[in-house]
N, C-alpha and C positions, 0 to 999 in steps of 0.2 A: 598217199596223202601226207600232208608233210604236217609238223606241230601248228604252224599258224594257220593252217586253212584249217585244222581241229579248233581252234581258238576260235576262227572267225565263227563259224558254221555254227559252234556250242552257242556261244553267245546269244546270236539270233535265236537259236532253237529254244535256248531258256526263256527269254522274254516273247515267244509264241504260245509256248508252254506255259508261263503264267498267263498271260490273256487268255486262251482257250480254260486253263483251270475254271478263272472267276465266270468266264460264260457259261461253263459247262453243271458247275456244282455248284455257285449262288445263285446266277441269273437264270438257268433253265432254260439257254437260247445259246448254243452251241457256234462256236462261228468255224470249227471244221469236223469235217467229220470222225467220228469212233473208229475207222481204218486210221486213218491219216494220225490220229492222235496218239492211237497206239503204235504204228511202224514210227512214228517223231521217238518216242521213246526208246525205241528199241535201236535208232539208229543214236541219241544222244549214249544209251548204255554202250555199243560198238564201238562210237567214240574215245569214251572214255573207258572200255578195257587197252584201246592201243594207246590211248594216250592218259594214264591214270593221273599224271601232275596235273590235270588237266581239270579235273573232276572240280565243280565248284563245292561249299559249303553246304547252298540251299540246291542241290543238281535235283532236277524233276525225276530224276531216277530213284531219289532217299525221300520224296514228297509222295504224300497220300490225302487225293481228294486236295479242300481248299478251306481256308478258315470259314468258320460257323458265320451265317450273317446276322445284324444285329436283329433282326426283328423277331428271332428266338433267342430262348433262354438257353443255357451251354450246360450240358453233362460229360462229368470226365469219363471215359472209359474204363474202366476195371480195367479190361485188358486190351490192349490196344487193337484196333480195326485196319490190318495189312491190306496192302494191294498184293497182285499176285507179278510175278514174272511171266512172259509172254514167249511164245515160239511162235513163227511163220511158216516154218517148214517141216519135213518128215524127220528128216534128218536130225534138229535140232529136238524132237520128242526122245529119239534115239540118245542122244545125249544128254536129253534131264535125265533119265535111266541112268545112261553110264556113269553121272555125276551121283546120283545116290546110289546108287551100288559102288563108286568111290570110297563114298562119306563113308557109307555102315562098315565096308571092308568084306562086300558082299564078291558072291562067285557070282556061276552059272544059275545058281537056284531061281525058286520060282522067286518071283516079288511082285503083290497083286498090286493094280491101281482100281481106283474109283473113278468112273467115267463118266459124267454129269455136263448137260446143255449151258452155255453161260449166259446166262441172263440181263439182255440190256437193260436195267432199271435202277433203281436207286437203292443201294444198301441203307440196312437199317438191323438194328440191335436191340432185341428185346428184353426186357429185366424183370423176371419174374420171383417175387419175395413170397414162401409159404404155397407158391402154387397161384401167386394174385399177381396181375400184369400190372408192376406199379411204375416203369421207364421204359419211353420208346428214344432213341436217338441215332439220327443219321450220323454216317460215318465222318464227318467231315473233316477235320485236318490225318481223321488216325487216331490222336489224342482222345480230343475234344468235338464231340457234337453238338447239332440242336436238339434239343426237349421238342421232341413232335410225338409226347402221347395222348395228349386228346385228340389228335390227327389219325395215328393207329389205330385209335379204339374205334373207327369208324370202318375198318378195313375188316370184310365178314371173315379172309382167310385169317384173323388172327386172332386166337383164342384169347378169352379175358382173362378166362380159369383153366391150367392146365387140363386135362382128363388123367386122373390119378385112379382110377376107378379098374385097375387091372392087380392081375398078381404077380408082376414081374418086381423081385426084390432090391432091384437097384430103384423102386420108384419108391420104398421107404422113404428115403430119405426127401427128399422132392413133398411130401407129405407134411411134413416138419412144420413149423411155422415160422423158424428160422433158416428157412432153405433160402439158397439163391440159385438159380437157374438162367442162364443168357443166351437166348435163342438169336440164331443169326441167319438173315435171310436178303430176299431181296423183294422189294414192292415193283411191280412193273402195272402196266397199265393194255390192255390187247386190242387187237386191230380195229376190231367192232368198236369197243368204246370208245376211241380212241378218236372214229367216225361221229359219236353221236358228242363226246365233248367239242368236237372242232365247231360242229354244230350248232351248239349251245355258245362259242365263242365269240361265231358269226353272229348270230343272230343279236348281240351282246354291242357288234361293235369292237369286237377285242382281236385281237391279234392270233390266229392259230398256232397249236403247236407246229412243230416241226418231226415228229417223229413221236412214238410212245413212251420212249423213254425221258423226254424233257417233259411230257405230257405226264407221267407219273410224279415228276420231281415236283411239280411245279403245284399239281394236287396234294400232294402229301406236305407241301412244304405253303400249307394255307395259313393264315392267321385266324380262320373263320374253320372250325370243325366242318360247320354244314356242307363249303365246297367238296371238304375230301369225300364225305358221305353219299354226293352226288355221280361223280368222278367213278365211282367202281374200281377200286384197285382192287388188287390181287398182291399175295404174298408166299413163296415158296421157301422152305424153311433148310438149309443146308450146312450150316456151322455152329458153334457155339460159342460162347467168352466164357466169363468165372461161372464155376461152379460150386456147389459145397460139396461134391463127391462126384465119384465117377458113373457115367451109367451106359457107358459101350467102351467095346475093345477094339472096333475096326469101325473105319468110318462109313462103311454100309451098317453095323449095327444101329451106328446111333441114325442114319436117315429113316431106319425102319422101325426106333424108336420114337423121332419125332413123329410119325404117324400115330402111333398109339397118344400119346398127348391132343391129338386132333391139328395136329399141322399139316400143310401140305405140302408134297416133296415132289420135285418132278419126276414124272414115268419113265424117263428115258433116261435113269441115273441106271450106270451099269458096273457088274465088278469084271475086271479084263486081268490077264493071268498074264500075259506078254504085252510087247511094244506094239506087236503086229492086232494083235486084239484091238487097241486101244484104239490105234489107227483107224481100222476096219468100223470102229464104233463113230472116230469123228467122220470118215466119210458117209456113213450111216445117216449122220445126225444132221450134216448139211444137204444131203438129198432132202429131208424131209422138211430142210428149213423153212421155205416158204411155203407151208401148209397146218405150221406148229399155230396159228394165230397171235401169237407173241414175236417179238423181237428175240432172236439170240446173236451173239456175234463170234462164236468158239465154244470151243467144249476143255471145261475143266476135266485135267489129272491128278489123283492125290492118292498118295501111300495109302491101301489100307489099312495097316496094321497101326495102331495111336502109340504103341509102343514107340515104334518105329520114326513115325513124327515128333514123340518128345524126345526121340534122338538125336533127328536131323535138325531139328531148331528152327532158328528164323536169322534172315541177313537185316538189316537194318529198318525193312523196308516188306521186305516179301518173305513166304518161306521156302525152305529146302525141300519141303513136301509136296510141293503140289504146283502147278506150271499151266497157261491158259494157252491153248491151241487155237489161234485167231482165226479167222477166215481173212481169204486172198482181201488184197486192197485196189486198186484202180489206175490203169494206163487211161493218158488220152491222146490225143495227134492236135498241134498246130503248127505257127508258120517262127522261124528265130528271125524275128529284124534287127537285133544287132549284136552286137557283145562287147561289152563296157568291162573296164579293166578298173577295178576298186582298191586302194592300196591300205594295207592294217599298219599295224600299231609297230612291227617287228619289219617295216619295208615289203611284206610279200605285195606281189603282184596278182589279184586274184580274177578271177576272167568272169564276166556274170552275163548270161542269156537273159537277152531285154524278148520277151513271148509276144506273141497276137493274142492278147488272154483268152484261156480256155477253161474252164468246168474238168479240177479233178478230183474224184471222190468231193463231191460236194462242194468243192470249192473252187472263185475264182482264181487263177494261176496267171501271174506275167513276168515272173521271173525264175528263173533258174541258176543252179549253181556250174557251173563247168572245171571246177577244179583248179587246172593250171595247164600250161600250154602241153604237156603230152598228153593230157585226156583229151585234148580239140584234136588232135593229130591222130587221135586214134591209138594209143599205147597205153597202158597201163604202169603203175608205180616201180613195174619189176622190168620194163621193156616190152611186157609180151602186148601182142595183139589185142584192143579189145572193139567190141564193134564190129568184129571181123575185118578190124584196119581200116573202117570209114574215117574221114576226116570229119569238123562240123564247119559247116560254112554259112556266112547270113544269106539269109535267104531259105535255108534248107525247111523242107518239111520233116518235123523230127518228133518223135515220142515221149513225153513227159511220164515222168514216175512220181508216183509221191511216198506210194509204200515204205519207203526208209528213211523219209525225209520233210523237213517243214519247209524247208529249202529245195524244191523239189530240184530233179536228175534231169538231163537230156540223156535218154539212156541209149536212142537209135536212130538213124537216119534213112528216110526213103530217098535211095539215089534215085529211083524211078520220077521223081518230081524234083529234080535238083538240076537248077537254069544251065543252059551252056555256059554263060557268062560267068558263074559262078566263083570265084578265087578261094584257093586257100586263104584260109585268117594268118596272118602275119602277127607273130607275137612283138611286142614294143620293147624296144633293149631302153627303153627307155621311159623313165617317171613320168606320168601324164600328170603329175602335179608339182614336182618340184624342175625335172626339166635333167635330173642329174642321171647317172647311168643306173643299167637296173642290169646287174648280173645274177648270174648262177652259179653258184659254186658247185664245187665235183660231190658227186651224191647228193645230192638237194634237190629236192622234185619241182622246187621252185623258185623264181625269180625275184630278184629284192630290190627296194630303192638303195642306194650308198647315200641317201640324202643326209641319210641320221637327223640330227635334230633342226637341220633348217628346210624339210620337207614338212611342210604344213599338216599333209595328211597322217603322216606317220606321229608328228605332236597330236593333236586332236586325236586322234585312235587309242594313244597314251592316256589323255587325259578321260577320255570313255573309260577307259579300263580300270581308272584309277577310282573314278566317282561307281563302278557296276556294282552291284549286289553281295556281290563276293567279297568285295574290299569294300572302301570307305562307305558306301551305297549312302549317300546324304541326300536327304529328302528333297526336292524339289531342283536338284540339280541332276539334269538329264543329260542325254547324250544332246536334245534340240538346244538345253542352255550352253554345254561345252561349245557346240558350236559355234553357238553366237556371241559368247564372251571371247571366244578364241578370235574371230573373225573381227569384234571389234578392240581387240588389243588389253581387254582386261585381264586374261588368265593364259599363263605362257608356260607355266609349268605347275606341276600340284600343290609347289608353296602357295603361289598365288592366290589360291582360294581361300585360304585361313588369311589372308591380309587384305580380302575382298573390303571389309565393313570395314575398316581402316581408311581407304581408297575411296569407296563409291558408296557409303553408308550417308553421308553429309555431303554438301558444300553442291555444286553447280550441276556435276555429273554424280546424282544421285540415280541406286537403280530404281527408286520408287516411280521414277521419272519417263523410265526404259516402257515402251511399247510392251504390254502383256504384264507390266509389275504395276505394283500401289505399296502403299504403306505397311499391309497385313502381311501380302508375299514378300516383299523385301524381308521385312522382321522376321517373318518364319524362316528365310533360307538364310538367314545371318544365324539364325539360333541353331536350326540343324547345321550349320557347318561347326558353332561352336560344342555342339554335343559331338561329334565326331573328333574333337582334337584329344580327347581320350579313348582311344583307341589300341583292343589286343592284339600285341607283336605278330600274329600270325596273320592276321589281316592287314596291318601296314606292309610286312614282306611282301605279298600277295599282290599289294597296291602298285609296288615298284614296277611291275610288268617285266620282273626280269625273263629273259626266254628258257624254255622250260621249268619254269616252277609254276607250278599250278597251286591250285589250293589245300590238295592232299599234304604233297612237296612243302608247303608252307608251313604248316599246322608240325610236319617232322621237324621241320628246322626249327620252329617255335620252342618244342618240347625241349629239342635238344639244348639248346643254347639259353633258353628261358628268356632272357633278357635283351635288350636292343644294345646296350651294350656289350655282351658276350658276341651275337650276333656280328656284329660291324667290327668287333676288336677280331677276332677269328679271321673273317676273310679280307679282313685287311694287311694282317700278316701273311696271310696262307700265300705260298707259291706252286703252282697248278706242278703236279708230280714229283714236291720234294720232300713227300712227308709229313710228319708234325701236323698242322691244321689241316692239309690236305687230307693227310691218312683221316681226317679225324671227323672228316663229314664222308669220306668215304665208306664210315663205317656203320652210317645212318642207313637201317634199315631202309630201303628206297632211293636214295641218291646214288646215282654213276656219274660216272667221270666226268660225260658231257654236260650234266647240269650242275655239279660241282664246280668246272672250268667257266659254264656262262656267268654264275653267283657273282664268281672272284672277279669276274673279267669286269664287271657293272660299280662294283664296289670300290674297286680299283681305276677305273678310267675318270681322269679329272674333271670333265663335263658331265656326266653322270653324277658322281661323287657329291661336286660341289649341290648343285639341284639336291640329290637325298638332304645333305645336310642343312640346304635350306628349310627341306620341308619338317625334318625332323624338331627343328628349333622352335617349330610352330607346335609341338606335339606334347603330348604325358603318352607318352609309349607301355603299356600296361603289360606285366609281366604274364609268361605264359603259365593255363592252370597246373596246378598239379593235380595228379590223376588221386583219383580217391580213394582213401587210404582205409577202410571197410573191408579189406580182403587179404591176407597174406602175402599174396604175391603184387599188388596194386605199384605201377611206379617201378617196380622191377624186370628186368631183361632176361628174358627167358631161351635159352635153346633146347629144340626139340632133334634128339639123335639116336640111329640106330632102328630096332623094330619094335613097335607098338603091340599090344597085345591086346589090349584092352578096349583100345579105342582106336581110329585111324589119326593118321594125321591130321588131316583136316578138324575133325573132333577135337582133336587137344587145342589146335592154336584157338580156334572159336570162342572154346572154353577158356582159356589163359587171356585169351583179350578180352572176353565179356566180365573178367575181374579186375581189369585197368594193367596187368601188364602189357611189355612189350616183345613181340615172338620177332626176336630174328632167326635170320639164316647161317651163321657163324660165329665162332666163338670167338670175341675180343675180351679186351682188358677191361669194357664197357661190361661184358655179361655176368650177370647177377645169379644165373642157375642155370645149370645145365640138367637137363633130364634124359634120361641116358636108356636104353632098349639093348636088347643083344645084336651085336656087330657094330658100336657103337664106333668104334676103329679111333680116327686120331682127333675128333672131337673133342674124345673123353680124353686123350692125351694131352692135348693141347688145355683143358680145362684144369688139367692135375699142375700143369707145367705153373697156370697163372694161379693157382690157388683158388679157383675159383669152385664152388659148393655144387656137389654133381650127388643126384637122387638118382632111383629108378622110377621106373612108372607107378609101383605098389606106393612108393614114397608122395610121387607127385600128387596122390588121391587121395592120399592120407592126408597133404597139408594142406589140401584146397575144397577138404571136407567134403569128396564124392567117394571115399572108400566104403 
């Protein structure tokens, strides 16, 4: 797959990805389903490990759940409410494993997990002060949830008053009347009731649920206690937030201590001593799945030892500890009546199966993605075979996947139903929208317009990219308004939009005037564009749509250069492999050559150029932050070299980033410490050479206050 079919594909996936969010976690009325939404995630994560420039800001990947809706009240989090990272396969359990026995710098030894049924329903977080249930709050963004505890207090499995009434010494403290205790679980709603609420829905006039799980959300998330009271939830009790002390060591302890408090814990939580355990346990646990009475959709894995977990840590988003084992997602079969060639922002030529819509995992399907013209011919990105060397022709009865994707796959083809008539698809050497030639360069998986800027599609694609979430995202201008401003000749490049209300604000062609506008939206979308003309450097770079720089890639360049001036003066001199400004974003942790060469190439080409600096002159280009200065090492450039004792690698950089330094991979004139291990070799040489401050590992723990 090549960068812009990752462009394209991200794109959509993000804006499916937030429409399914607000369905899913405000409205209670899902529009695909829990396979589908999870393999969408796991194919944007896939994504963006091949393609990291790539990754946006707000990537559904670093998103948890969806903001709080207004009709509750909002509690912060003590500590924040993670989603988990997902595996599909055996294989990939195999390698959470190998990935923390990485981290720790573990052998062959044992290393137990905890093996627990995942529960389709609604998280929620308990806050108990003195042993008194005084905060229930759903998970919602991560952050910040809703106050649903008069809704909890209605739920039998959830105790008001801890049960302190044992002699186990870590419940001392839980006793206190200054205790804080945050039981974390999940509210689900089971088959049976779930039959007797649709019931009561009918009978109502109202809408049924869809499943138990939207069924639970939508009970617990009542304005009226009496519903949830009615409703019968259920609540299984499996994690924790803040505490004032500790009161287990392994995380089967503390399931078998939230039993003693009077919680309930599932039966089928198990401890497993290997991978193959573990395995044996999710096959286990999906035999019995349709007979459990409850929804589950995978079986959670997690370290047991809590040690071990305040080891591994957490990524931005999920932890190092623990990984959710999904269950298979859903093929179906229909007919491809065409395939439409869609052209992006960077000239790709993208191929799209137009379907006989079909029903996959829960949803309608009538489009598919095909790639680029050797995935229709049956080859893969490296030449080899795939399909077993099927072509895809119109007409074909072919297999749709969704499992990896929101954009779903034509993954196979039945030659057994494929017409005599039938023709190979002929790829277009040619733009079906500007008319100009559409080549392929040597190693490039795909074909591009040469229209450049007088291909219509490839402007508008620009200007999408420019107005998207990532970059300027200004309210009420869509990709439907790019469109139709583009089409009627008001916005031709991204200046144009900050001298819209200039133009079409007054006088004869007001947009108040335009089909869909009035007085209110005009004024709103003049005002959001003027809130956007101040605007952080790393979002304007972002905006430019130059090829390969993604959002990560932006944010480096931000840091580096701080200023839009530094920025533009830099690669405006820079000459691609002479050195000086070259060497000097080469030296940007993350930047190679190739996106270093496209930077300069966009900067420097006069039709480009001129456009930036139009748009700029509309702009207060806001300098990029500085990292926070709270930590010793904060704002400084760290190299990690030689052999760790103490910790592994992976541990250190974690560590060194989650205090605002920066971990490269080599020593420049740019690095601010070197940390140095035995066999340090010419790292350390090269560090003595520049004078630059070289520690050992004793040292590095000493001044970042873990010794």
């Amino acid at each position: 797959m090549s960068r812009e079919e990752a462009f394209l594909e991200l794109a959509e996936l993000a804006k499916t990805a937030a429409r399914a969010n607000l369905a899913y976690y405000n409205d209670d009325d899902p529009v695909i389903s829990d396979a589908t939404y999870d393999h969408m995630k796991r194919r944007i994560l896939a994504l963006e490990l091949q393609f990291p420039n790539l990754k946006s800001e707000d990537s559904p990947t670093d998103q948890i759940g969806a903001p709080v809706n207004s009709g509750f009240g909002k509690i912060k989090h003590a500590a924040r409410m993670l989603s988990l990272g997902n595996a599909f396969e055996d294989e990939e359990v195999w390698e959470f494993d190998a990935s923390v026995r990485k981290f720790l710098g573990l052998g062959s030894e044992e290393l137990a997990y905890s093996v627990e049924p995942k529960i389709d329903g609604l998280s929620l977080s308990l806050r108990y002060e003195g042993g008194v249930l005084k905060q229930a709050a759903t998970r919602g963004d991560g952050a910040v949830g809703e106050d649903v505890t008069k809704n909890a207090l209605e739920i039998p499995s959830i105790p008001h008053l801890l049960n302190v009434g044992h002699d186990a010494p870590w419940l001392e403290w839980i006793r206190s009347s200054q205790s804080i205790f945050e039981v974390r679980g999940e509210v689900y709603m089971s088959h049976l009731d779930l039959e007797s609420t649709n019931l009561e829905q009918s009978a109502k006039g109202l809408k049924p649920y869809k499943n138990p799980r939207n069924a639970a959300a939508g009970s617990l998330r009542q304005l009226n206690p009496a519903v949830t009271r009615r409703r019968k939830l259920s609540f299984f009790a499996y994690a924790w937030g803040e505490t004032s002390s500790a009161f287990a060591q392994t995380q089967m302890d503390a399931i078998n201590n939230f039993e003693l408090l009077d919680f309930s814990t599932n039966p089928l939580t198990k401890l497993c001593k290997s991978v193959e355990a573990m395995i044996a346990q999710y096959r286990k646990i999906e035999t019995q799945r349709a007979t459990l009475g409850y929804d589950i959709d995978g079986v959670v894995y997690k370290v047991n030892d809590l040690d071990l977990q305040r080891r591994l840590g957490f990524r931005s988003t999920t932890p190092r500890w623990a990984i959710a084992h999904k269950f298979p997602a859903e093929l179906a079969w229909t007919t491809l009546d065409a395939i439409d060639i869609q052209v992006g922002r960077t000239g790709a030529l993208s191929p799209v199966a137009r379907l006989k819509p079909v029903t996959v995992g829960g949803v309608v399907v009538s489009n598919a993605t095909l790639h680029n013209e050797d995935y229709i011919a049956g080859r893969g990105n490296k030449g080899e075979t795939i399909r077993g060397g099927k072509d895809i022709r119109t007409g074909d009865w072919v297999q749709v996947y969704r499992a990896g994707d929101v954009i779903p796959k034509v993954a196979d083809v039945d030659l057994s139903k494929r017409a005599a008539t039938a023709q190979p698809y002929e790829f277009p050497h040619i733009c079906p929208d500007c008319g100009s030639e559409a080549i392929r360069e040597e190693g490039d998986a795909v074909r591009r317009c040469t229209g450049g800027l007088i291909c219509p599609a490839q402007a508008v694609e620009k200007l999408k990219h420019f107005v998207s979430r990532g970059a300027f995202d200004i309210d009420g201008l869509g990709a439907k308004q790019v469109e139709q401003f583009y089409k009627d000749g008001w916005v031709r490049e991204p200046a144009d939009i900050f001298t819209l209300c200039t133009r079409f604000g007054s006088g004869l062609q007001q947009l108040k005037n335009r089909d869909g506008w009035g007085d209110i939206s005009a004024a709103s979308l003049f005002d959001a564009i003027d809130d956007k003309r101040k605007i952080p450097l790393h979002r304007l770079i972002f905006g430019l749509g130059i090829r390969h720089v993604g959002e990560q890639v932006s944010k480096l360049l931000a840091t580096h250069f701080s200023t839009w001036a530094a920025f533009e003066s830099a690669l405006t001199r820079a000459e691609i492999g002479a050195g000086g400004e070259w060497d000097d974003l080469l030296n940007i942790d993350g930047v190679g050559a190739v996106l270093a060469q496209s930077a300069i190439t966009t900067l420097q080409q006069d039709g480009e150029r001129a456009s930036i600096d139009r748009l700029v002159a509309q702009l207060d280009v806001q300098p990029a932050e500085k990292p926070a200065s709270d930590s010793p090492v904060a704002g400084k450039t760290v190299v990690f070299t030689g052999s760790l004792e103490k910790m592994t690698r992976a541990e250190a950089k974690a560590r060194a980033e989650s205090l605002g330094a920066k971990v490269a991979g080599s020593v420049s004139a740019k690095t601010d410490l070197l940390v140095a291990g035995p066999g340090a070799g010419s790292k350390e040489n090269k560090a003595a050479d520049l004078g630059i401050e070289t520690i050992d590992e004793d040292g590095w723990l000493s001044l970042i206050g873990d010794a």
